[in-house]
C-alpha positions as CSV (number, residue, x, y, z in Angstrom):
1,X,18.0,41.0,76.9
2,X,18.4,43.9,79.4
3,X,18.1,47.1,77.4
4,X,19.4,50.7,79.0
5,X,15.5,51.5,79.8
6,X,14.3,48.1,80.6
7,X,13.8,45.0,79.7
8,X,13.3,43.7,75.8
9,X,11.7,40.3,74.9
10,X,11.2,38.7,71.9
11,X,8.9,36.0,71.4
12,X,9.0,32.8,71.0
13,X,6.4,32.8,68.0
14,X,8.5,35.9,66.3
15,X,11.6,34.0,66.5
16,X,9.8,31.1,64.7
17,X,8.4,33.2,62.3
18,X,12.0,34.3,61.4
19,X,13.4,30.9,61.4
20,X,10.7,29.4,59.1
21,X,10.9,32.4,56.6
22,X,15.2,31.2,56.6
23,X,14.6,28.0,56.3
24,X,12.2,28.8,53.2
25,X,14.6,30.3,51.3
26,X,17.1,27.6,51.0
27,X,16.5,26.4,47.4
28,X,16.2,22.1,47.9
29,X,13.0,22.8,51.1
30,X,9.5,22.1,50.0
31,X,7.8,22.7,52.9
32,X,8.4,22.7,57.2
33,X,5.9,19.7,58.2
34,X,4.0,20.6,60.8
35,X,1.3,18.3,62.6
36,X,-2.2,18.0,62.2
37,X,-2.8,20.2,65.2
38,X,-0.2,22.7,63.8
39,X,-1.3,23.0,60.7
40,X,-5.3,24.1,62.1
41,X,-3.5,26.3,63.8
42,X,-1.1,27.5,61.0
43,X,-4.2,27.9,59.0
44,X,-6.5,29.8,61.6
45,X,-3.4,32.0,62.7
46,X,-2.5,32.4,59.0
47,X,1.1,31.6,60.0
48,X,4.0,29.9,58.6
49,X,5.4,29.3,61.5
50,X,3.9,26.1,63.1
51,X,6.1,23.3,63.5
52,X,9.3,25.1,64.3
53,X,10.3,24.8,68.6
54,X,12.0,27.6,70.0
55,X,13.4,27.1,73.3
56,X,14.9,30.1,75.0
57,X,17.8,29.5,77.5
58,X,20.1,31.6,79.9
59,X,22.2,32.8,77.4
60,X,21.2,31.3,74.2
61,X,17.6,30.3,71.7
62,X,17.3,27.2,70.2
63,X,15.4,25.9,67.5
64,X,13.9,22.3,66.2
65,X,12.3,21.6,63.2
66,X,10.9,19.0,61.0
67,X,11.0,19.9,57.0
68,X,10.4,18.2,53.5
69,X,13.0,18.7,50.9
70,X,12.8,18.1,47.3
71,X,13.6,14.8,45.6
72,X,17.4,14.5,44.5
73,X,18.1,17.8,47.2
74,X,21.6,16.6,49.4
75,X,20.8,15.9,52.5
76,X,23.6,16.8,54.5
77,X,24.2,20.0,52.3
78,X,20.3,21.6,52.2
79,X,20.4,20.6,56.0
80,X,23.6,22.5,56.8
81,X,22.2,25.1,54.7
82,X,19.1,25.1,56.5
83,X,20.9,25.9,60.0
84,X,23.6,28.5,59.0
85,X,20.8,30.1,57.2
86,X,18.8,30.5,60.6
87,X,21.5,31.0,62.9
88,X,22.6,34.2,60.7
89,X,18.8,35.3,60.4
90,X,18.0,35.3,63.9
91,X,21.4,36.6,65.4
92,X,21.2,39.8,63.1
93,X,17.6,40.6,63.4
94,X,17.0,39.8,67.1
95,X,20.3,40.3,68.5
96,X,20.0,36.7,70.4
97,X,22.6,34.3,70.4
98,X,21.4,30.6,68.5
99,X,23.0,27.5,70.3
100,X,21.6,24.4,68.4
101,X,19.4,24.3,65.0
102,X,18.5,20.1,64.7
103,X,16.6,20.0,61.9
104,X,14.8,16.8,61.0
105,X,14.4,15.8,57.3
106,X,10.6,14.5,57.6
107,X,9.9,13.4,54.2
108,X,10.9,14.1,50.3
109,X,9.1,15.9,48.1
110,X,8.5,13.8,44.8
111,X,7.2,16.4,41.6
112,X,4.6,15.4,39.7
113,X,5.0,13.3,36.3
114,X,3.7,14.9,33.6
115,X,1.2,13.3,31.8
116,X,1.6,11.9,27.9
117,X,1.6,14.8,25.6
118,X,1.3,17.8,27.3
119,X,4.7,19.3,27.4
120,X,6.9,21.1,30.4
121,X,6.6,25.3,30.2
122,X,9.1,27.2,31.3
């Protein structure tokens, strides 16, 4: 991004950050999976984003990432959601154009049975 004064970068790990907090707010995600390496690192760094790629281009950022969605969640729908919701995120906070979100559905989330007798509260 050339800038009337100089150059601006944003990087890679704040354009993660960005993505993942997106991609949290679609209701049907659980979690973005990271691996075991990322998630030392997401604990050390105290970051949420760890498992999400950025690759910058020419002209263009791209994004990968693995997530779990909750049991019963449509796939193709929480997906979709998912990349429009990162694509508008990134584009209006860091002024970069997004080419390709690929998000890969990792695993389902199954909630917990409740035990005999104790009773769901709201």
């Amino acid at each position: 991004m050339e800038a009337k004064y100089g150059n601006v970068r944003v990087d890679n790990e704040v354009l993660a950050s960005i993505a993942a907090i997106a991609a949290r707010k679609v209701p049907g995600v659980h979690r973005i999976f990271t691996s075991f390496v990322g998630g030392i690192i997401q604990w050390i760094k105290r970051t949420g984003d760890a498992g999400i790629k950025v690759v910058i281009g020419e002209d263009e950022v791209n994004f990968e990432l693995r997530v779990v969605i909750d049991y019963g969640i449509n796939i193709p729908e929480v997906t979709y959601q998912i990349q429009k919701a990162i694509k508008e995120e990134v584009e209006r906070i860091s002024g970069l154009k997004v080419g390709n979100v690929d998000v890969i559905v990792h695993g389902i989330h199954f909630p917990k049975k409740e035990t005999e007798g104790e009773e769901k509260n709201d």
